[in-house]
Steps between C-alpha positions, in 0.01 A plus 500: 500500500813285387748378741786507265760294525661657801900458436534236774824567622775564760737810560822270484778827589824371439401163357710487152595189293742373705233465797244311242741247465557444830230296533336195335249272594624155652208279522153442312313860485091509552317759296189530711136585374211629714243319352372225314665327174354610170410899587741773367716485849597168437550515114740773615751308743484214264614759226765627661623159627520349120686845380779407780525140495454503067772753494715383709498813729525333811686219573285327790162343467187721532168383618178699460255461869125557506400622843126661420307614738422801780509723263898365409514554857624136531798565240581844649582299840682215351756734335479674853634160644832535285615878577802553397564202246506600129398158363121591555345748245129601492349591201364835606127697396303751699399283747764600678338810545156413516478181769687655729226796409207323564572340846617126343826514606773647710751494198580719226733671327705649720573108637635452152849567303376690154744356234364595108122550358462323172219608384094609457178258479228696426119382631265405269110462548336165368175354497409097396490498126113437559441840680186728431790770502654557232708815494653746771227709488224189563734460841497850521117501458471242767720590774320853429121355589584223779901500619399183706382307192825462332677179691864601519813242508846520487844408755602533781333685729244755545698828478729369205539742213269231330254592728602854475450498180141372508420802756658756258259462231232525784654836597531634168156444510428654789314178661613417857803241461383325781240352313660247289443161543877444510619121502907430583656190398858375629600522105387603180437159375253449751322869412515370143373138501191656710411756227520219281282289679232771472529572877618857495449768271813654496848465521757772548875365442785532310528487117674233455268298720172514312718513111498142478084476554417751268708332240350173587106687465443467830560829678445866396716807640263782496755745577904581566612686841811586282585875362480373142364152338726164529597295191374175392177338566405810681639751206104579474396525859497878612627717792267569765629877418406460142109434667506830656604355850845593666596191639856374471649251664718183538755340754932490470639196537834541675745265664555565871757269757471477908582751690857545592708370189832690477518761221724247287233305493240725363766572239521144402150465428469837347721408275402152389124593473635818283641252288205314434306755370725540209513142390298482170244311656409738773331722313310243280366364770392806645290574201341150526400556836393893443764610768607876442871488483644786809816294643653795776806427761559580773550838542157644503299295721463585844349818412256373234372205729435715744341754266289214375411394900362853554298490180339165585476605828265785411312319237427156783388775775280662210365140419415433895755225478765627670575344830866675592544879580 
């Protein structure tokens, strides 16, 4: 399954121009990240905070916050400590779907303000560059004959679409999910420097996580969860639907603010991060780090969030993960 980039967004009725620029902010803004520095989360508030501070699109300072842990449980109530005040943005991904999901946390997305989606990181699977497995199909092959012999890393939390990801190739397979040996990290850097160290045997993450090691010799991405293959170093690594097996899959990364802004304030933002994406640089740099380039506003997203809730509702409670009815 993919979880496309749901258009992470708010019904603003009656919120024209005039309201957007109502509105600025008046002191240093925080762009916070659920996780650790170095994993695809953080690379993507640090992103966005260059594109506004480079281009002069907003006129205060901008900070970028690592709060890892619980799952981003320990972000999610840090924003929840500043309802209502527009200079606190979270960088945004399915886990705030899936902690609140799996029984981590109390918070999710409906304790959030939905201002734009920017756009798709698709998983990839990746072994040490030292691994006995050298294709999708050896994976494959192994998961097939012992599910619990494959070692299984990535961030943040058991029940992330990382994880998910892992279980959907067991699925596909028609092996018992249950029976990975699944290992979550607070980030992706962590996942990674394990594999590395010859202490797991594989990684699921995102694309632009594991790019740098296989360039480097070090790593090797079996497979993409993407529809079709990325560019780059991983031009010759194949779909996972190109090996026969329907599994498709990756995580949005959206920008969400505390609950309670005013709608002039969701316009503001809207606005500025719409700029962004069509500096030059935006979508160089989304190549670079194999992002999928699906900016959306904010007029579609309450129903597509909650569309994307039901679906990883059903797939968690399939999984045995689901804590929340």
């Amino acid at each position: 399954m993919r979880f496309v980039s749901a258009a992470v967004a708010l019904a603003l009725a009656g919120c024209g121009t005039a309201a957007a620029q109502g509105w600025a902010p008046q002191k240093n803004v925080e762009i916070v990240v659920g996780s650790a520095a170095g994993g695809s989360n953080d690379r993507t508030g640090r992103f966005v905070e260059r594109m506004l501070r480079e281009h002069k699109l907003v006129d205060k300072s901008i900070t970028v916050v690592n709060r890892p842990g619980g799952g981003t449980q320990l972000a999610f109530a840090y924003m929840n400590q500043h309802q209502g005040d527009a200079h606190y943005l979270l960088v945004g991904t399915t886990a705030l779907l899936t902690s609140y999901l799996t029984g981590q946390g109390k918070y999710y997305y409906v304790d959030f303000t939905p201002v734009a989606s920017l756009f798709n990181d698709y998983t990839v699977y990746a072994v040490n560059a030292s691994s006995p497995m050298a294709s999708g199909k050896d994976l494959l092959d192994r998961l097939r004959k012992d599910p619990g012999s494959v070692s299984t890393g990535f961030a943040t939390a058991l029940g992330s679409h990382n994880h998910i990801a892992a279980c959907l190739l067991l699925k596909a397979l028609g092996a018992n999910p249950r029976q990975l040996k699944a290992v979550a990290f607070k980030g992706a850097a962590e996942a990674v420097t394990q594999l590395l160290g010859g202490h797991l045997d594989l990684v699921t993450t995102a694309a632009g996580n594991a790019a740098r090691h296989v360039e480097s010799g070090r790593m090797r991405v079996l497979a993409v969860g993407a529809p079709r293959r990325l560019g780059g170093v991983l031009a010759n690594v194949p779909t996972w639907r190109e090996l026969g097996t329907d599994v498709v899959i990756g995580g949005w990364r959206a920008i969400v603010a505390p609950k309670g802004i005013t709608p002039a304030q969701v316009a503001y933002w809207e606005g500025v991060l719409k700029k962004a994406t069509q500096v030059p640089e935006w979508r160089s740099d989304l190549e670079k780090n194999y992002w999928t380039d699906d900016f959306v506003g904010s007029a579609q997203f309450a129903k597509d969030i909650e569309k994307d809730y039901a679906e990883m509702k059903a797939i968690l409670t399939d999984l045995g993960l689901a804590k929340t009815q």
